[in-house]
C-alpha positions as CSV (number, residue, x, y, z in Angstrom):
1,X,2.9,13.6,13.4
2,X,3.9,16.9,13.6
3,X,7.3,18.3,15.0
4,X,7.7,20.2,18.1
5,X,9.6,23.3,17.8
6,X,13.2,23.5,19.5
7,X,13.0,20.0,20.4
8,X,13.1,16.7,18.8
9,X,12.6,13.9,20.8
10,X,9.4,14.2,23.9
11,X,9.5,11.2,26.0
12,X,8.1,10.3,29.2
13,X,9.7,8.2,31.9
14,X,7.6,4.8,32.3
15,X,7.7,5.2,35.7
16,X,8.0,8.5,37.1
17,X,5.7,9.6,34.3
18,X,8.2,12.8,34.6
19,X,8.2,14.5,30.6
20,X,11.6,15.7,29.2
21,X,12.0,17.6,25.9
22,X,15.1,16.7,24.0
23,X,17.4,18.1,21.8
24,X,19.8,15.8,19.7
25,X,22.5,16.8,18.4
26,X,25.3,14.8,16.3
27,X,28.7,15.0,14.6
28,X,30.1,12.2,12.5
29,X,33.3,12.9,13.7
30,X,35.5,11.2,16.6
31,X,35.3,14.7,18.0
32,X,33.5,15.9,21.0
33,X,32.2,19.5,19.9
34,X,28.7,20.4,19.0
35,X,27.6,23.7,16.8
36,X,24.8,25.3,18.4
37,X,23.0,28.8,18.2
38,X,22.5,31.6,20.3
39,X,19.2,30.5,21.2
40,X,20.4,27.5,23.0
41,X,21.7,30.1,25.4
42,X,18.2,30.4,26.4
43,X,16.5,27.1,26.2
44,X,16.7,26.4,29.6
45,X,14.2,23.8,31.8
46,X,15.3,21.5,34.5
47,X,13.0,18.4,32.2
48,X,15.0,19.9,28.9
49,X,18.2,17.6,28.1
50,X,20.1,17.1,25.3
51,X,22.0,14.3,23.9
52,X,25.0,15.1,22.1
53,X,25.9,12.2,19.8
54,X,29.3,11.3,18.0
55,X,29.3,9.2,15.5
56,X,33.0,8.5,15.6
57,X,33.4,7.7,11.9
58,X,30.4,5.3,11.9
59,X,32.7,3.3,14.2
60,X,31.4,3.0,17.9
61,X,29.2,6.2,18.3
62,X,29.3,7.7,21.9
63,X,26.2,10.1,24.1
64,X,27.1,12.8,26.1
65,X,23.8,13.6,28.0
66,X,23.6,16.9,29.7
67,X,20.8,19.1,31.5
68,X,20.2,22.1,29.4
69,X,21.1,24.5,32.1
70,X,24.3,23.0,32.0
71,X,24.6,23.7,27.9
72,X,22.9,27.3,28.3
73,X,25.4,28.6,30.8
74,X,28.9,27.0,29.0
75,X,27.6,28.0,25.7
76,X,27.5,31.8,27.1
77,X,30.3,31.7,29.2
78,X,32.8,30.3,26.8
79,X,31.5,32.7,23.7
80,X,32.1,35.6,26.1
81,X,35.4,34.1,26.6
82,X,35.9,34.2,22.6
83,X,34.3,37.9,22.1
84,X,36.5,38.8,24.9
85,X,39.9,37.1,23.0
86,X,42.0,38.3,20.2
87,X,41.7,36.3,17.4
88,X,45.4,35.1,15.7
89,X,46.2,38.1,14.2
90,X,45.0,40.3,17.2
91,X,41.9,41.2,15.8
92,X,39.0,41.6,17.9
93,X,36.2,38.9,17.5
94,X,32.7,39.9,16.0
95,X,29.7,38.6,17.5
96,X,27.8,36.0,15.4
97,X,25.1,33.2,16.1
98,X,27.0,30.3,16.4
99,X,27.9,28.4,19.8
100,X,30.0,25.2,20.2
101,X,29.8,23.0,23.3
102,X,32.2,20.7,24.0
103,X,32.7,17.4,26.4
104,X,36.6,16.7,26.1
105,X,36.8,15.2,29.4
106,X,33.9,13.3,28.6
107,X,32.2,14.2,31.9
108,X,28.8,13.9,30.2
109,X,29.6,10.7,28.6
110,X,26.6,8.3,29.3
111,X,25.4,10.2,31.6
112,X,22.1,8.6,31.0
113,X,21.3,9.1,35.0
114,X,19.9,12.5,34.0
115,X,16.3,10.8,32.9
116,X,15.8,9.0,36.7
C-alpha cells in the first residue's frame, strides 16, 4: 500500500459513496492546538477534512473534526494576526513555516456530522 501525499486517511462514505481525503493530526497533550505548515493554508476541498486528535495524556482522547476550508482560512488569518503583533520585547515577528490551529471552545469537538 502506498501513501497518498498530503493526506493520510481516504475513505468513502458507505452510503453516499461521497470520497473525503483526511488529514490527522494529534497531540498527546490535554491541549487543544495543532502545529501545522504553511501549506495547509492551501489544502483546501469541500471533501478534504481533518481530524484533530488529543490524546489527553493517554487518558480519554478527544476529535475535533473540521472542513479544511475552515483550517486554511484560521491558519492564515491568525498567522497574519502574529506577523502583524509585537512579540514580548516589541520585536517584530519574522515569517516562518509553522501554523497552529486551535479549538479552545471546542466547537469542532465531535463534529463527526461533517462526513453525512
Amino acid at each position: 500500500m502506498s501513501n497518498v501525499e498530503n493526506f493520510d486517511i481516504l475513505a468513502i462514505h458507505r452510503k453516499t459513496y461521497c470520497q473525503y481525503a483526511i488529514q490527522v493530526k494529534a497531540t498527546c497533550y490535554k491541549q487543544r492546538k495543532w502545529t501545522l505548515t504553511a501549506k495547509n493554508e492551501t489544502l483546501v476541498g469541500d471533501n478534504i477534512i481533518y481530524v484533530f486528535v488529543s490524546l489527553n495524556n493517554l487518558e480519554n482522547p478527544s476529535y475535533h473534526i473540521v472542513p479544511s476550508t475552515i483550517v486554511a482560512k484560521t491558519i492564515k488569518e491568525n498567522h497574519q494576526k502574529w506577523l502583524n503583533t509585537p512579540s514580548k520585547t516589541g520585536a517584530k515577528h519574522h515569517d516562518n513555516n509553522l501554523r497552529n490551529f486551535k479549538d479552545k471552545e471546542g466547537i469542532y469537538l465531535n463534529n463527526w456530522n461533517v462526513f453525512s
